[in-house]
TIMARDO-888112 format. One record per residue (C-alpha): z, y, x; residue number from 0. Coordinates in nm, 4 decimals, m for minus. Each point is the difference from the previous one (the first is absolute). Example, Ala and Ser with C-alpha at 12.3 -4.5 7.8 and 13.67 -1.06 7.14 Angstrom:
<fikols>
+----------+----------+----------+-----+
!       c3 !       c2 !       c1 ! num !
+----------+----------+----------+-----+
!   0.7800 !  m0.4500 !   1.2300 !   0 !
!  m0.0660 !   0.3440 !   0.1370 !   1 !
+----------+----------+----------+-----+
</fikols>
This chain:
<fikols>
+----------+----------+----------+-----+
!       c3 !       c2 !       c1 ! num !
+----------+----------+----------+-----+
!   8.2248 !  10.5979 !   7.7409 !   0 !
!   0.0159 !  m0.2643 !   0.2842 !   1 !
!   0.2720 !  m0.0812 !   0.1621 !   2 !
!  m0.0491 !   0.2028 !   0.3381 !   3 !
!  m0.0571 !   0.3317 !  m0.1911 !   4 !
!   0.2936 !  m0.0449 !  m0.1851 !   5 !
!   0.2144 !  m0.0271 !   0.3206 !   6 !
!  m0.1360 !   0.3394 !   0.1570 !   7 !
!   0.0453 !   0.1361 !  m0.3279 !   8 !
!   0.3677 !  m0.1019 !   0.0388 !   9 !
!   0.0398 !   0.0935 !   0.3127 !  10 !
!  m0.1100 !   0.3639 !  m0.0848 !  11 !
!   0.1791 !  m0.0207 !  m0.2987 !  12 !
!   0.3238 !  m0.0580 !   0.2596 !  13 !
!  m0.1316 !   0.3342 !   0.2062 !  14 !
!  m0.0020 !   0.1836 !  m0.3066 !  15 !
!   0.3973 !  m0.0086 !  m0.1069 !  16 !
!   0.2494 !   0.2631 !   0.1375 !  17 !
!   0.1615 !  m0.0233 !   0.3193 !  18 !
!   0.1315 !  m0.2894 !   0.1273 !  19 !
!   0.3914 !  m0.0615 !   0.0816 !  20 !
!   0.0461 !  m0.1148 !   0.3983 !  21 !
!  m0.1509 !  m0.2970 !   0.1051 !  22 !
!   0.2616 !  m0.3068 !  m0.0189 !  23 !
!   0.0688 !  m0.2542 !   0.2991 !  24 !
!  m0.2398 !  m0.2550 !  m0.0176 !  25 !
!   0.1171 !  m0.2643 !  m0.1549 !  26 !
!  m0.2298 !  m0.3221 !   0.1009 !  27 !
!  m0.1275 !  m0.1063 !   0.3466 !  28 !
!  m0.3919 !   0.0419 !   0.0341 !  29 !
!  m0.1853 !  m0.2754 !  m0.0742 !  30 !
!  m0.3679 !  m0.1353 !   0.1387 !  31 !
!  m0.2878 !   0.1064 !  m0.1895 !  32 !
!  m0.2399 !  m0.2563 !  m0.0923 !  33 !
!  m0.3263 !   0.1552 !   0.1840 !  34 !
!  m0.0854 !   0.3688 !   0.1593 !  35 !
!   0.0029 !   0.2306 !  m0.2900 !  36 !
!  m0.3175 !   0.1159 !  m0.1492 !  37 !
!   0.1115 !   0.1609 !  m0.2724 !  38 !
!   0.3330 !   0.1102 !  m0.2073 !  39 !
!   0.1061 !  m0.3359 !   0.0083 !  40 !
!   0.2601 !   0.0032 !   0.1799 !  41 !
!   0.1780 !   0.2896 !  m0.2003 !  42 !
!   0.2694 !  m0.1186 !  m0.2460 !  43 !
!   0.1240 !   0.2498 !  m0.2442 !  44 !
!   0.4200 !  m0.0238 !  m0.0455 !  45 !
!   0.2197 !   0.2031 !  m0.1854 !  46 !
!  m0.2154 !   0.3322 !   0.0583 !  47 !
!  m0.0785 !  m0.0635 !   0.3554 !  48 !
!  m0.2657 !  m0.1503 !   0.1615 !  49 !
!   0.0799 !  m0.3381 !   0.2594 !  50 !
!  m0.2047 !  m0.0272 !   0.2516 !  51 !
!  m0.0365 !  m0.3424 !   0.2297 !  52 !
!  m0.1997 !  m0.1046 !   0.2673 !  53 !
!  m0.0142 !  m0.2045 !   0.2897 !  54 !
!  m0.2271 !   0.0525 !   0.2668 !  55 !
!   0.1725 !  m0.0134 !   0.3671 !  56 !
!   0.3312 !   0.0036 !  m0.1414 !  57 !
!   0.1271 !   0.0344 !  m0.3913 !  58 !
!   0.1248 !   0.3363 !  m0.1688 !  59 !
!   0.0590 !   0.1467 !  m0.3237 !  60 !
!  m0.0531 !   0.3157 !  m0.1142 !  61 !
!   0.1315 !   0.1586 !  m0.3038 !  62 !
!  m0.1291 !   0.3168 !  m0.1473 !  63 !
!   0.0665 !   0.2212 !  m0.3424 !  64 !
!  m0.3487 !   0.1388 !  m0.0167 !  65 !
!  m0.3488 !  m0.1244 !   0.1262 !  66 !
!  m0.3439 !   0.0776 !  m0.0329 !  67 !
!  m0.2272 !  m0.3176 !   0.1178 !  68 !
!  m0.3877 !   0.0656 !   0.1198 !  69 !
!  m0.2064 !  m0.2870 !  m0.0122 !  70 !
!  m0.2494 !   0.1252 !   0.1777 !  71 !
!   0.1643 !   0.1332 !   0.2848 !  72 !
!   0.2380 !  m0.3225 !   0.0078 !  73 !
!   0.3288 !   0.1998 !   0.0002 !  74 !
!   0.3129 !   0.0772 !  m0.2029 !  75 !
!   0.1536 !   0.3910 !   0.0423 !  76 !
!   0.3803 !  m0.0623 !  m0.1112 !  77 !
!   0.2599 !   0.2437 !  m0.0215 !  78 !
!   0.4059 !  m0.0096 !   0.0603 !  79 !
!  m0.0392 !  m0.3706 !   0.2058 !  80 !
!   0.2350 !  m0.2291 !   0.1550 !  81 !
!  m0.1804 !  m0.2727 !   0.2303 !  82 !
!   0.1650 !  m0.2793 !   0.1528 !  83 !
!  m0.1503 !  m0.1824 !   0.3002 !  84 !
!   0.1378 !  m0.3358 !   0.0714 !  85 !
!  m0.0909 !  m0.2487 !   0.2376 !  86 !
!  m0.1144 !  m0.3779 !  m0.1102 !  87 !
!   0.3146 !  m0.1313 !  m0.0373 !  88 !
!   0.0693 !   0.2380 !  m0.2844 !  89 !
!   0.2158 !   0.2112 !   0.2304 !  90 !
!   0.0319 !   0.3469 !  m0.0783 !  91 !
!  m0.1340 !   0.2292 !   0.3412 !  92 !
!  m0.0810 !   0.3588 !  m0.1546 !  93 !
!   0.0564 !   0.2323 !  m0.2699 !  94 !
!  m0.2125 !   0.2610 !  m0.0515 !  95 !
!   0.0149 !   0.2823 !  m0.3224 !  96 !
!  m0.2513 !   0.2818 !  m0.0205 !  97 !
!  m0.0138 !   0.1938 !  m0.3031 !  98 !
!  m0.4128 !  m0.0622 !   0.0397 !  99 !
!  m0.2082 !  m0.2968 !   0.1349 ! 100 !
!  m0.3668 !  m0.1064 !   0.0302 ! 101 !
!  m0.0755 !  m0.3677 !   0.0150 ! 102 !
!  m0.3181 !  m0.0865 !   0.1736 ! 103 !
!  m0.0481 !  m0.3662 !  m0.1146 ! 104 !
!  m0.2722 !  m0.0887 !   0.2261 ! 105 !
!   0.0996 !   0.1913 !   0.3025 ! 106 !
!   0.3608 !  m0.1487 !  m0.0752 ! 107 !
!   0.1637 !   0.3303 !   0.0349 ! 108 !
!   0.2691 !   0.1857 !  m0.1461 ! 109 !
!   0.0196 !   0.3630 !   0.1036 ! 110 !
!   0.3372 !   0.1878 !  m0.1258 ! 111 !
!   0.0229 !   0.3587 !  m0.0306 ! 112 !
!   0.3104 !   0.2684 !  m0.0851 ! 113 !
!   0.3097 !  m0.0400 !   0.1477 ! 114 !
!  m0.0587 !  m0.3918 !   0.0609 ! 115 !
!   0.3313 !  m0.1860 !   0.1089 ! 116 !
!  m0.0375 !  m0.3318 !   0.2136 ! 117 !
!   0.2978 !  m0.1997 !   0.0075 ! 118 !
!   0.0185 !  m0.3473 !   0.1941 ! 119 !
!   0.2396 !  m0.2172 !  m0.1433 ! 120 !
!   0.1903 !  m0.1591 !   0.2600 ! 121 !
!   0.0907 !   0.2860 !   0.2500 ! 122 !
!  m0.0690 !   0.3040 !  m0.2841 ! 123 !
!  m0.1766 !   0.1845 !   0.2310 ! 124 !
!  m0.1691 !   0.3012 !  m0.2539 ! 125 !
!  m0.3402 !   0.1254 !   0.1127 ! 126 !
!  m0.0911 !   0.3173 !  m0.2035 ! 127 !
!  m0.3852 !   0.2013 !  m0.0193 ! 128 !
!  m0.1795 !   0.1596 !  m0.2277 ! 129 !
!  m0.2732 !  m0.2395 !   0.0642 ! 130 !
!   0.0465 !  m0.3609 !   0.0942 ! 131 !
!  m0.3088 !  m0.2552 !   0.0369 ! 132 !
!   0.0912 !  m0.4127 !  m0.0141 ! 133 !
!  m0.3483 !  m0.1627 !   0.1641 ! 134 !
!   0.0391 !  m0.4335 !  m0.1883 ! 135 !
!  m0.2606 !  m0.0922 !   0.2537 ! 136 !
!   0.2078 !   0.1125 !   0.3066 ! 137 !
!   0.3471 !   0.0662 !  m0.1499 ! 138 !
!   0.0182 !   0.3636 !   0.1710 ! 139 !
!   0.2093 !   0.2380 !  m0.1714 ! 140 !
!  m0.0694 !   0.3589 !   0.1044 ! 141 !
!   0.1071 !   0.3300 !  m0.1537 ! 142 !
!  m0.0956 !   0.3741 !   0.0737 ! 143 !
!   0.0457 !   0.3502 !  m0.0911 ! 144 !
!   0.4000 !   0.0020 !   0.1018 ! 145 !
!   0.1847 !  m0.3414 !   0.0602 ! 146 !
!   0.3553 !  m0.0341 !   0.0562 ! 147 !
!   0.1616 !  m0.3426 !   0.0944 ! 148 !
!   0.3629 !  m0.0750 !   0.0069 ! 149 !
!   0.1559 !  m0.2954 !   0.1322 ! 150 !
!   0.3817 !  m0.0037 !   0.0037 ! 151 !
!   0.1137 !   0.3729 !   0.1275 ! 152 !
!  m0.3560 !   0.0473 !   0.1536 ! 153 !
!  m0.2401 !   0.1937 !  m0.1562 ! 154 !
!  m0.3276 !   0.0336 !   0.1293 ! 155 !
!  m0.2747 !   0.3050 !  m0.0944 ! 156 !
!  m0.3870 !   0.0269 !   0.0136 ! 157 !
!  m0.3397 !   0.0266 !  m0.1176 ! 158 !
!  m0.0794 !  m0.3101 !  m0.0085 ! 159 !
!   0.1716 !  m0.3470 !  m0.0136 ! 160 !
!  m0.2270 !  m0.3676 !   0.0800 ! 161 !
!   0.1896 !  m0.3352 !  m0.0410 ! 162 !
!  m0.0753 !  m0.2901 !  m0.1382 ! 163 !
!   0.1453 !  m0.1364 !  m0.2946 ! 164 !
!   0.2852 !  m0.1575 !   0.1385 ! 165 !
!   0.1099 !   0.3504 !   0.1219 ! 166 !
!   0.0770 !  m0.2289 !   0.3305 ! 167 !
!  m0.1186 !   0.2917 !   0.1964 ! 168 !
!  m0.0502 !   0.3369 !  m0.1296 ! 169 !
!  m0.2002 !   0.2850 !   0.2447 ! 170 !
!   0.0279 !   0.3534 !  m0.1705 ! 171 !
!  m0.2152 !   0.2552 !   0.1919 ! 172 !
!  m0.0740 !   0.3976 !  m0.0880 ! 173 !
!   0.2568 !   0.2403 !   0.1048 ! 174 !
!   0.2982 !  m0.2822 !   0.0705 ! 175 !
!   0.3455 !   0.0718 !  m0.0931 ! 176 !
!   0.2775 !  m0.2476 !   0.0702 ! 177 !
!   0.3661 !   0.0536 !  m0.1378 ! 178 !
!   0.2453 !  m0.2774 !   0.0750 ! 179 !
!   0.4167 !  m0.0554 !   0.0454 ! 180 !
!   0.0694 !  m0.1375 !   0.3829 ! 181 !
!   0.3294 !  m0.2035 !  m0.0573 ! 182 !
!   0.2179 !   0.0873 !   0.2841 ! 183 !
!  m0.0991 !   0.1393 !   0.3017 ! 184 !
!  m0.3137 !  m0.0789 !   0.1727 ! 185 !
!   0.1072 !   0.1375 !   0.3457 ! 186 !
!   0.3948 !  m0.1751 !  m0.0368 ! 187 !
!  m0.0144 !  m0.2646 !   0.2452 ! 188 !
!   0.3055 !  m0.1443 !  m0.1773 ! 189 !
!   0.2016 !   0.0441 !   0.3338 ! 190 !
+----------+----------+----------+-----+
</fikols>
């Protein structure tokens, strides 16, 4: 068997065991790849999960208890993931977990989906949708069918969420609900 057969075969083998305990923290900052991934290559098999690395606009790892790689259709459906975005200093920027994920290696997309949780690391701002779509050619980050986003003691409701993946800006449209504390009084001149 060569050696590329017996690395799917591995990797269904890992799709095949019972469920999976909660993703961990990643432990290691992404690395570069050597050159756009054409095939499973860049999938590393650790400790019954599946490591995913890449670097395209900006590095991230991805780490995932079950997935089923197409060749054909160049893409990887993962379930119960935890991505990591960082920028090229090897600073993390975002954490996303979904408990599914398709990986579209030559459109360099990752598209979440059920109860997806975005978390950026320096302010914790927390993005939630059932779907959430990260573009690696344009680094937009946009989610849909509900999307709540809280920042401190505001929390923001809609349809739909765009931002990039910085989450420097954030505009949530659909049906708009904002919920926030004032501190003080807005109208108390202070006199």
């Amino acid at each position: 068997m060569n050696r590329p057969s017996r690395y799917l075969l591995a990797l269904a083998l890992l799709g095949c065991s019972s469920a999976p305990p909660p993703a961990p923290e990643p432990t290691a900052t992404p690395t570069a790849a050597a050159s756009k991934p054409k095939s499973a290559s860049n999938f590393l098999t650790e400790a019954g999960k599946t490591i995913i690395r890449t670097k395209k606009g900006r590095p991230w790892l991805m780490e995932a208890f079950k997935v089923h790689y197409r060749d054909a259709q160049q893409q990887a459906q993962l379930d119960n993931v935890d991505w990591t975005l960082s920028d090229s200093s090897g600073k993390k920027l975002i954490r996303i977990q979904a408990p599914k994920a398709v990986y579209r290696i030559d459109s360099e997309r990752v598209e979440f989906a059920g109860g997806v949780q975005a978390r950026r690391f320096d302010t914790r701002d927390l993005i939630k949708a059932n779907k959430m779509t990260w573009d690696g050619k344009t680094g937009v980050l946009q989610g849909s069918q509900g999307v709540s986003w809280d920042r401190g003691k505001t929390h923001v409701q809609g349809d739909t969420a765009t931002t990039t993946d910085k989450l420097e800006r954030i505009v949530v449209d659909g049906h708009v609900k904002i919920t926030t504390v004032l501190e003080g009084d807005p109208f108390d001149s202070g006199r």
